[in-house]
DSSP file (Angstrom, degrees, kcal/mol; ACC not computed):
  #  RESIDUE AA STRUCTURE BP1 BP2  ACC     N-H-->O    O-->H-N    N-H-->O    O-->H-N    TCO  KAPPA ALPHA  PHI   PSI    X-CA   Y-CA   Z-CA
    1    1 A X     >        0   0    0      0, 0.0     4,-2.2     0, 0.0     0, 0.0   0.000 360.0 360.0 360.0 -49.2   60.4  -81.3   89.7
    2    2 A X  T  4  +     0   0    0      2,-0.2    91,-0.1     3,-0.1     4,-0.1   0.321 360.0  45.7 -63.1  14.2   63.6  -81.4   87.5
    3    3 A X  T  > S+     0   0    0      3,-0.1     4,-3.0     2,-0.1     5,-0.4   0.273 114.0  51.0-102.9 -78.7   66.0  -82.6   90.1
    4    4 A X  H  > S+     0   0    0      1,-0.3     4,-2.4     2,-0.2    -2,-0.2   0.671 112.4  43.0 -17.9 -67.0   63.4  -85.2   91.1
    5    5 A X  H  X S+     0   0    0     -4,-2.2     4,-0.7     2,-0.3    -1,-0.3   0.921 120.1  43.1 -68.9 -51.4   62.9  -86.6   87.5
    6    6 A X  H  4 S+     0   0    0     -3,-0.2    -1,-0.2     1,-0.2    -2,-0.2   0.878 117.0  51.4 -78.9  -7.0   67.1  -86.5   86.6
    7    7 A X  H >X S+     0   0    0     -4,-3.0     3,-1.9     2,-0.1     4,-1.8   0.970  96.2  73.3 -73.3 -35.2   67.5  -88.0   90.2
    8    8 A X  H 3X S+     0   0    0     -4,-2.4     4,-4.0     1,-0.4     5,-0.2   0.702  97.4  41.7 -23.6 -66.0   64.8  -91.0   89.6
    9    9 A X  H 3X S+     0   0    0     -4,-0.7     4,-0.5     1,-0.2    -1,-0.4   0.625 116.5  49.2 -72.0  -0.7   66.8  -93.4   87.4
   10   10 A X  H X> S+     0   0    0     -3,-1.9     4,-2.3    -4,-0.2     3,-0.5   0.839 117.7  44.1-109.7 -53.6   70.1  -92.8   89.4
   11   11 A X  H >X S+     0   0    0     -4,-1.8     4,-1.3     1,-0.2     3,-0.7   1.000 113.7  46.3 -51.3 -67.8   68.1  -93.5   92.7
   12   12 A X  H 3< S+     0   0    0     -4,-4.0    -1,-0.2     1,-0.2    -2,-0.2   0.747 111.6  52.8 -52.0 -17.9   66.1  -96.5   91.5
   13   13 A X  H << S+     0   0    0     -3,-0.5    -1,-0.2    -4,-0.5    -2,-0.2   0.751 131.0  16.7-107.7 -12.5   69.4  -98.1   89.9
   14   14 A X  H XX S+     0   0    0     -4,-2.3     3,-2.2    -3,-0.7     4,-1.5   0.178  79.7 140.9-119.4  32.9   71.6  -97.8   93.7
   15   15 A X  H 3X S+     0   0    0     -4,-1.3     4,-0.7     1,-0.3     3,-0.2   0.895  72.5  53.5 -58.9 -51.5   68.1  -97.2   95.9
   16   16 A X  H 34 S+     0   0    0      1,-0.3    -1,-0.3     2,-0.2    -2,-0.1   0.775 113.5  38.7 -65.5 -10.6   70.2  -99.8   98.8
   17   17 A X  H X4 S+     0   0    0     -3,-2.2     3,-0.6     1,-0.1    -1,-0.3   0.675 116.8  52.2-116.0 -20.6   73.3  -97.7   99.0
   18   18 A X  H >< S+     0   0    0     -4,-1.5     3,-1.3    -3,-0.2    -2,-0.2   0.433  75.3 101.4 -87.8  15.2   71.4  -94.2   98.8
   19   19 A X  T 3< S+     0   0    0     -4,-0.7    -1,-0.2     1,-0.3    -3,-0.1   0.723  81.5  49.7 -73.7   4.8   68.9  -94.6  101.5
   20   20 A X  T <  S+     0   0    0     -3,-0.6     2,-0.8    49,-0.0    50,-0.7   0.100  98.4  96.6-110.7  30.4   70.7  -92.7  104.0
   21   21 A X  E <   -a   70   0A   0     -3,-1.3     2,-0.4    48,-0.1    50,-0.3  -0.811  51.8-168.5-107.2 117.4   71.1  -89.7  101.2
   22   22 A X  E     -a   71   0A   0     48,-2.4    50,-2.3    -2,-0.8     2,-0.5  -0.794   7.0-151.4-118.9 165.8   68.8  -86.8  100.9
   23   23 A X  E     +a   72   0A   0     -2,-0.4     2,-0.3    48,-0.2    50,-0.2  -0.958  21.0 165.8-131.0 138.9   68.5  -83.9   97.9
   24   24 A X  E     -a   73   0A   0     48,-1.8    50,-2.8    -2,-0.5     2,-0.5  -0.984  24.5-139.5-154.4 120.2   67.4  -80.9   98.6
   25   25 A X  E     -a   74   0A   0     48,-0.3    50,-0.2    -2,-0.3     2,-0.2  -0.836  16.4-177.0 -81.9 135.8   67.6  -77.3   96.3
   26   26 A X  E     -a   75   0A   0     48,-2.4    50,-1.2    -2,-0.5     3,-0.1  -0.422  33.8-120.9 -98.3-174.0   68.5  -73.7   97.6
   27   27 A X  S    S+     0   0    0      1,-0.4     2,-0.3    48,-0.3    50,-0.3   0.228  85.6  15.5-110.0   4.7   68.4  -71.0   95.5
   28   28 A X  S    S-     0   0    0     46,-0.1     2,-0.5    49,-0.1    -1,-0.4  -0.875  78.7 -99.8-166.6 156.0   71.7  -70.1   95.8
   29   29 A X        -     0   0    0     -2,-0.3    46,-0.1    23,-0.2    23,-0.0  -0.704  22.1-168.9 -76.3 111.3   75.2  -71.2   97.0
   30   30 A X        +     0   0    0     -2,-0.5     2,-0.4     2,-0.0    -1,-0.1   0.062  68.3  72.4 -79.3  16.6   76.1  -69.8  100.6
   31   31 A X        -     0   0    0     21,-0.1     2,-0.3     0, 0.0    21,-0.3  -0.974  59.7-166.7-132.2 156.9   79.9  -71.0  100.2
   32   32 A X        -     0   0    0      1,-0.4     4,-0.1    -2,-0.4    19,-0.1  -0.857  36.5 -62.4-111.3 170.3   82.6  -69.8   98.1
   33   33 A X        -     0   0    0     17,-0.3    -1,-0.4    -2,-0.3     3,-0.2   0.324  32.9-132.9 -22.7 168.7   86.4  -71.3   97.0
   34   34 A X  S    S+     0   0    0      6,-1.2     2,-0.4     1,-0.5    -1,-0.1   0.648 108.3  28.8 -98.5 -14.8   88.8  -71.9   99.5
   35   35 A X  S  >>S-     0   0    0      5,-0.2     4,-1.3     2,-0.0     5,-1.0  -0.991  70.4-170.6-156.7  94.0   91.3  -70.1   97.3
   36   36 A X  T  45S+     0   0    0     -2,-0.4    14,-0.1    -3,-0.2    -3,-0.0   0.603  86.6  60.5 -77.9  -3.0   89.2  -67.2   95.0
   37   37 A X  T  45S+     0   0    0      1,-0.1    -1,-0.1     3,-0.1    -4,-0.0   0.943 123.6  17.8 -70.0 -74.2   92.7  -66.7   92.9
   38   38 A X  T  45S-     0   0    0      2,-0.1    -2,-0.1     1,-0.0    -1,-0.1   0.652  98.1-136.1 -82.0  -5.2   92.8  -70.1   91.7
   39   39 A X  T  <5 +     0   0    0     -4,-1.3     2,-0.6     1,-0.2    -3,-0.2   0.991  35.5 168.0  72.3  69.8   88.9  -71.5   92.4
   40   40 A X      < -     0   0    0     -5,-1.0    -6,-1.2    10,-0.0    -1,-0.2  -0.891  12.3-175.0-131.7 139.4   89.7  -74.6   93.7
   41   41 A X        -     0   0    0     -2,-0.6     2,-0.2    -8,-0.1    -8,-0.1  -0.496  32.4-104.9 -98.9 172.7   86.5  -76.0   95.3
   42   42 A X    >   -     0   0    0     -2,-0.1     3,-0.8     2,-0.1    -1,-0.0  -0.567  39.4 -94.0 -90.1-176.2   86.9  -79.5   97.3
   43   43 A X  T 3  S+     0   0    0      1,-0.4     2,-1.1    -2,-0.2    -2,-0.1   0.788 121.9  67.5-105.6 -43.4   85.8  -82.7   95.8
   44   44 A X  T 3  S+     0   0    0     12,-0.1    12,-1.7    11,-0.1    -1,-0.4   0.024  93.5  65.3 -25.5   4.6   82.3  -82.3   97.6
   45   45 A X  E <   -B   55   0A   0     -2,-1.1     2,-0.5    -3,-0.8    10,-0.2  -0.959  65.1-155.1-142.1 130.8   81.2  -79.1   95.5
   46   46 A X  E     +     0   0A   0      8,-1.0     7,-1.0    -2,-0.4     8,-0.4  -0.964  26.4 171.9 -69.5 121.6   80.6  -79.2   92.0
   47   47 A X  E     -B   52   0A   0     -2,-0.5     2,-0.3     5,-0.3     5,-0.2  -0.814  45.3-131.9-173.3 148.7   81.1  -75.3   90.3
   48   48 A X  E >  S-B   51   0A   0      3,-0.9     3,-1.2    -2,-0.2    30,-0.0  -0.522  91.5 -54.4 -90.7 136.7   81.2  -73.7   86.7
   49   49 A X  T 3  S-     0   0    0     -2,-0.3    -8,-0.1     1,-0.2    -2,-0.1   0.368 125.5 -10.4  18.0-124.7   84.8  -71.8   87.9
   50   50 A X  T 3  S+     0   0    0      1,-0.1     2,-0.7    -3,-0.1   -17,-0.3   0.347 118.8  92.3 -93.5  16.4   83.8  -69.9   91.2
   51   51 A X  E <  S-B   48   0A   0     -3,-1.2    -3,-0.9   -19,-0.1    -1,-0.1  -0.707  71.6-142.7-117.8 109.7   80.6  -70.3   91.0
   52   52 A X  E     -B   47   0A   0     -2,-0.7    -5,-0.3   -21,-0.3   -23,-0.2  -0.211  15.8-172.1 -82.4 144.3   79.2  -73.4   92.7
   53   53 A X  E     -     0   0A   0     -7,-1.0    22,-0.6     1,-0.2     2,-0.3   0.140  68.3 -29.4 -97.8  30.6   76.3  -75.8   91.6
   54   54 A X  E     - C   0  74A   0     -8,-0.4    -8,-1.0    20,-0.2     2,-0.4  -0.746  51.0-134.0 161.1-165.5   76.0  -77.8   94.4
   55   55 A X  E     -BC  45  73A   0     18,-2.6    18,-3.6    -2,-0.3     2,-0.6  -0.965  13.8-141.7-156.6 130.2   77.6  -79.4   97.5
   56   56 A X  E     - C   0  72A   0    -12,-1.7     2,-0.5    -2,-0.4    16,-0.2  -0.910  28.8-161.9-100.2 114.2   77.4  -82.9   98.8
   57   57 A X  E     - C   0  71A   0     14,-3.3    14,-1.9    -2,-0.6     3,-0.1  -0.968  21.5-115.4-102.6 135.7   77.3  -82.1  102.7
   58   58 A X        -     0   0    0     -2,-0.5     2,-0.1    12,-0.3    -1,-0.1   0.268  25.6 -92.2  32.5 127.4   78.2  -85.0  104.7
   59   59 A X  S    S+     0   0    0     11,-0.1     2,-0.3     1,-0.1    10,-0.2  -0.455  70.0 132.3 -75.5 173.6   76.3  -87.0  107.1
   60   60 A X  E     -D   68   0B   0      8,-1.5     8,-2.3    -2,-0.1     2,-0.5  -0.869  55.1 -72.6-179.7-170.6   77.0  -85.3  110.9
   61   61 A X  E     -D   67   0B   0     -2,-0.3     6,-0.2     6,-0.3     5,-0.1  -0.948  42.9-127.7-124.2 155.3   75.5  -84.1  114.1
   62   62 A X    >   -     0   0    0      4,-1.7     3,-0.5    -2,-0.5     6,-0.0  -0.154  32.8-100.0 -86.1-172.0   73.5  -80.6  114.3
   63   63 A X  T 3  S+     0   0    0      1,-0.3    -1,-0.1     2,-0.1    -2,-0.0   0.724 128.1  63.3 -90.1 -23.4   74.4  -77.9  116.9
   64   64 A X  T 3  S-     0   0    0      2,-0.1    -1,-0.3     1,-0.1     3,-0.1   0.410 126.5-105.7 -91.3  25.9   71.7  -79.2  118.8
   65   65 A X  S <  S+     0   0    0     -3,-0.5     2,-0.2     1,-0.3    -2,-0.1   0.289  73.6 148.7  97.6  -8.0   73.7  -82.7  119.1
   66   66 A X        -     0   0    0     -5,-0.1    -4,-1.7     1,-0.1     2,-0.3  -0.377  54.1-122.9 -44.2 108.3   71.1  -84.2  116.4
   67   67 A X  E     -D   61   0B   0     -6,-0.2     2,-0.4    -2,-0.2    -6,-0.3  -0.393  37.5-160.4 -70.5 131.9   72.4  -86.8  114.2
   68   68 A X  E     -D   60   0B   0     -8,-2.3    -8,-1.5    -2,-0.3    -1,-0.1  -0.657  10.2-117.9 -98.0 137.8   71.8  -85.5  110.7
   69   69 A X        -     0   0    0     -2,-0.4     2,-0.4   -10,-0.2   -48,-0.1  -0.303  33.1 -90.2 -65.6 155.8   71.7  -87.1  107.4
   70   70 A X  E     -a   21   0A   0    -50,-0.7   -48,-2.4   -11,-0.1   -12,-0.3  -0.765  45.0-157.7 -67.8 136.7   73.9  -86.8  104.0
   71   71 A X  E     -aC  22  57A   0    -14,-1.9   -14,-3.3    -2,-0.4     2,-1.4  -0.979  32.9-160.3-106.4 117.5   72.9  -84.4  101.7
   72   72 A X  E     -aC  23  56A   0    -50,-2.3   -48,-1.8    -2,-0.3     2,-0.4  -0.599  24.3-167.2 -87.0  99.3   73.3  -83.5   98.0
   73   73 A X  E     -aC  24  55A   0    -18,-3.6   -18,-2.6    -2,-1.4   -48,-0.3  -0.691   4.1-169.5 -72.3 123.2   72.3  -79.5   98.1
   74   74 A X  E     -aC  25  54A   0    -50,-2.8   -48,-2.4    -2,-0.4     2,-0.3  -0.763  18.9-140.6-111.9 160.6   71.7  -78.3   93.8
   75   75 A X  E  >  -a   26   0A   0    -22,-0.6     4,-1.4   -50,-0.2   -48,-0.3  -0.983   8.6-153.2-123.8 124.7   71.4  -74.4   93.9
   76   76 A X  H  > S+     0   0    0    -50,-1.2     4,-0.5    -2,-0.3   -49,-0.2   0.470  81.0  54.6 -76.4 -22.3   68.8  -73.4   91.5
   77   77 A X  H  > S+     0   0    0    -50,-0.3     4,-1.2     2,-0.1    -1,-0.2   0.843 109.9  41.2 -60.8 -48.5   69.9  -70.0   90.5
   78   78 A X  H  > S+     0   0    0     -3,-0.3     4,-1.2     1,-0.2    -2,-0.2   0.852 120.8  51.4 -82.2 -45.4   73.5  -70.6   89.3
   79   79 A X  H  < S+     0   0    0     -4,-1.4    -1,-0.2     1,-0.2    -3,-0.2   0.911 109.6  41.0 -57.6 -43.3   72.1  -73.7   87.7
   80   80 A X  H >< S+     0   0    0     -4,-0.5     3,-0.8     1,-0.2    -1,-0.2   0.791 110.9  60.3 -72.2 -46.5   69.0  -72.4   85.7
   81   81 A X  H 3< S+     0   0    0     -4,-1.2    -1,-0.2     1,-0.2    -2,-0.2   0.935 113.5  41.4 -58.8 -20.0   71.5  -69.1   84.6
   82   82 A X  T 3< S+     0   0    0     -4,-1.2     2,-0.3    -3,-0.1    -1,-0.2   0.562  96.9  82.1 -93.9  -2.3   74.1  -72.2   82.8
   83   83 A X    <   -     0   0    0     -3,-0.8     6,-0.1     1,-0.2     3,-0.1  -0.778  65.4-162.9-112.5 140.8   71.3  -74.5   81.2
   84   84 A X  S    S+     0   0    0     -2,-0.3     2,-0.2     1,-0.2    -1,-0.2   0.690  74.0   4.9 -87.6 -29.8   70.3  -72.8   77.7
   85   85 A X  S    S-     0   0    0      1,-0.1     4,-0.2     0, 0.0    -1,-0.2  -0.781  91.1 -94.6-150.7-173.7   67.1  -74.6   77.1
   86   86 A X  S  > S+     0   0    0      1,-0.2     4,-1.4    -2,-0.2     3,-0.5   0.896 123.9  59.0 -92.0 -20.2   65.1  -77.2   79.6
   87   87 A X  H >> S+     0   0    0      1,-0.2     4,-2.8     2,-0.2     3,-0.9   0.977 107.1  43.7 -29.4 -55.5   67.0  -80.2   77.5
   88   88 A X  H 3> S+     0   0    0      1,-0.3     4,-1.4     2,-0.2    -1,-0.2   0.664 111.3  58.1 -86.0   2.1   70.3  -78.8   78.5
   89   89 A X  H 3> S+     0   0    0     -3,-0.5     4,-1.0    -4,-0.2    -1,-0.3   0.823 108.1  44.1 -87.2 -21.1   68.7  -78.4   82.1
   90   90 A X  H << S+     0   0    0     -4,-1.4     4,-0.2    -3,-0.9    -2,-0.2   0.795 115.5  48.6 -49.2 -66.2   67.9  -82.0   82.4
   91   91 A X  H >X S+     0   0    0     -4,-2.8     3,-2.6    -5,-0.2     4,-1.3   0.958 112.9  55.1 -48.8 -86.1   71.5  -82.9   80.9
   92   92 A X  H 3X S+     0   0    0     -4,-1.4     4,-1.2     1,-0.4    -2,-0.2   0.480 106.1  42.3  29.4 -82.9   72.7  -80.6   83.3
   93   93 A X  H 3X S+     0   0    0     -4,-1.0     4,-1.2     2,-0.1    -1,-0.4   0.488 112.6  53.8 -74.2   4.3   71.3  -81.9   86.4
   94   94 A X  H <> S+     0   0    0     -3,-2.6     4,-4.0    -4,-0.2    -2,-0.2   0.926 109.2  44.4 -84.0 -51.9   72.0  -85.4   85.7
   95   95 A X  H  X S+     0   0    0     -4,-1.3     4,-2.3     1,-0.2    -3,-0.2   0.962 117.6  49.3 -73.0 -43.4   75.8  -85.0   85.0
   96   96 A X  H  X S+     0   0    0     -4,-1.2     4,-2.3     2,-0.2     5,-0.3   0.982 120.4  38.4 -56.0 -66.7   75.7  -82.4   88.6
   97   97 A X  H  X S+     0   0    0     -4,-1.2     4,-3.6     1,-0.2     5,-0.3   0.955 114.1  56.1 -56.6 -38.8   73.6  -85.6   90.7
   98   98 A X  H  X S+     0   0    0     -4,-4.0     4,-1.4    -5,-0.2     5,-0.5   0.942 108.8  44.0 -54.7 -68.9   75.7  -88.0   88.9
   99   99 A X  H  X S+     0   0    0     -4,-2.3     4,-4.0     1,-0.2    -2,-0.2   0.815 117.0  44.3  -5.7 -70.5   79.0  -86.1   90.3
  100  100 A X  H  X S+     0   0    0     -4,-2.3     4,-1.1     1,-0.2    -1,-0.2   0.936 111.4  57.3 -75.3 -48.4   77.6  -85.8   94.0
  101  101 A X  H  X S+     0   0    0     -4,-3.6     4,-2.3    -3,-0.4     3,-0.3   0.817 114.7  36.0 -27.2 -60.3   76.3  -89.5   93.8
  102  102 A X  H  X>S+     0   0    0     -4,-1.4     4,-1.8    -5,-0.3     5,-1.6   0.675 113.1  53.8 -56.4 -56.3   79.7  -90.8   93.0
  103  103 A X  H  <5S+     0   0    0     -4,-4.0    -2,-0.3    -5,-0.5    -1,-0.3   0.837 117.8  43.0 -74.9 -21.0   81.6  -88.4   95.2
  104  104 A X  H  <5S+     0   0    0     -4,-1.1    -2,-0.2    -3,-0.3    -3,-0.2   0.723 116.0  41.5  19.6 -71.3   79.0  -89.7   98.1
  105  105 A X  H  <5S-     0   0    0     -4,-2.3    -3,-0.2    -5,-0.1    -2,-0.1   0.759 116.1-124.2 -79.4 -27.8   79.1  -93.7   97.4
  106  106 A X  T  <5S+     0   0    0     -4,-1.8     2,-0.2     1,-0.4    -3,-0.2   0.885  74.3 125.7 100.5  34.7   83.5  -92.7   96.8
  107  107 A X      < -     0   0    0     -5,-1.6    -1,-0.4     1,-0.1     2,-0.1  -0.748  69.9-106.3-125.2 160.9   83.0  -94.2   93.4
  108  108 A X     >  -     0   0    0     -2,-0.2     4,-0.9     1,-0.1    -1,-0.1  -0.304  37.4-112.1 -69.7-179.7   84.0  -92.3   89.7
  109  109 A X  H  > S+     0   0    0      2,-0.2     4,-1.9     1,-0.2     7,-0.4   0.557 110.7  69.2 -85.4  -2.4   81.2  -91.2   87.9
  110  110 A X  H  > S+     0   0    0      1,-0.2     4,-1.0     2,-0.2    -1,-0.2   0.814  96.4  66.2 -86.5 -32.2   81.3  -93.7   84.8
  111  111 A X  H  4 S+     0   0    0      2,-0.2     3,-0.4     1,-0.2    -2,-0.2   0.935 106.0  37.0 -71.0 -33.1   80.5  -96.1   87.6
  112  112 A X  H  < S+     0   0    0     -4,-0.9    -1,-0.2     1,-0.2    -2,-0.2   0.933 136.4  16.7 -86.6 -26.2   77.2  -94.6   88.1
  113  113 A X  H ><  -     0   0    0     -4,-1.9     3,-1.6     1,-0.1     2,-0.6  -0.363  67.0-159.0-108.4  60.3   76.3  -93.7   84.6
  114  114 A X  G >< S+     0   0    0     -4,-1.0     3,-1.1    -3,-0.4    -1,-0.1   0.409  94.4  65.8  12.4 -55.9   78.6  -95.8   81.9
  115  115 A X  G >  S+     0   0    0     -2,-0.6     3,-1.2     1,-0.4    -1,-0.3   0.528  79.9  77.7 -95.9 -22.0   77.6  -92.9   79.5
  116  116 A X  G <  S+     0   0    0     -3,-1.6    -1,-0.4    -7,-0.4    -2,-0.1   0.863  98.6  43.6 -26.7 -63.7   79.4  -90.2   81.4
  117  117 A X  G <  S+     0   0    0     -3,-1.1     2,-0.6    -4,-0.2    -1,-0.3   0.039  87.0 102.3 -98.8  37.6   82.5  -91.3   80.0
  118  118 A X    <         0   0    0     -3,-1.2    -3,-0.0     1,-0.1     0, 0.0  -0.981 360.0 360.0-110.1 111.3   81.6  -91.8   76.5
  119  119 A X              0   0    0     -2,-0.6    -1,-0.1     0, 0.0    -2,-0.0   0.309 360.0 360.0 -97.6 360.0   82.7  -89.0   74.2
């Protein structure tokens, strides 16, 4: 229900350019770095250091030749351990959907939320 509720307003304000987008939680991340010395994830994963919080996979074909949608994966473990309280789990997932939104549509992230880049 907390992905759903920080994805809403970010869906309802680009609904026409996300319809081919789907969001989905795991409970854990199944990927690591490409590089575990230096952690450096590609622009498609969001991660605390090596540990990632979610991955925008690409729309594609399946093994069985199926065309497949894009997909923003959150992992629910690694997320929940980082969040202090459910405020900062809210904050939390917004700034992570905002990220994958942005990396998705090829845009920065201020573009989908102004407030992202207000310190």
């Amino acid at each position: 229900m907390a992905v759903l509720e920080a994805y809403e307003p970010i869906e309802r304000r680009w609904h026409k350019r996300l319809t081919g987008l789907d969001v989905a939680v795991d409970e854990i991340p199944r990927i690591a770095p490409k590089d575990p010395d230096s952690v450096q994830w590609p622009p498609e994963v969001v991660a605390d250091g090596p540990i990632a919080l979610a991955r925008l996979i690409p729309a594609g074909v399946d093994v069985r030749g199926d065309p497949t949608r894009a997909r923003i994966v959150l992992f629910r473990k690694p997320i929940e351990r980082r969040a202090k309280d459910s405020v900062d789990l809210t904050d939390l997932l917004h700034e992570i959907l905002v990220a994958q939104v942005a990396t998705y549509l090829g845009v920065e992230p201020a573009v989908i939320d102004p407030a992202i880049g207000e310190d």
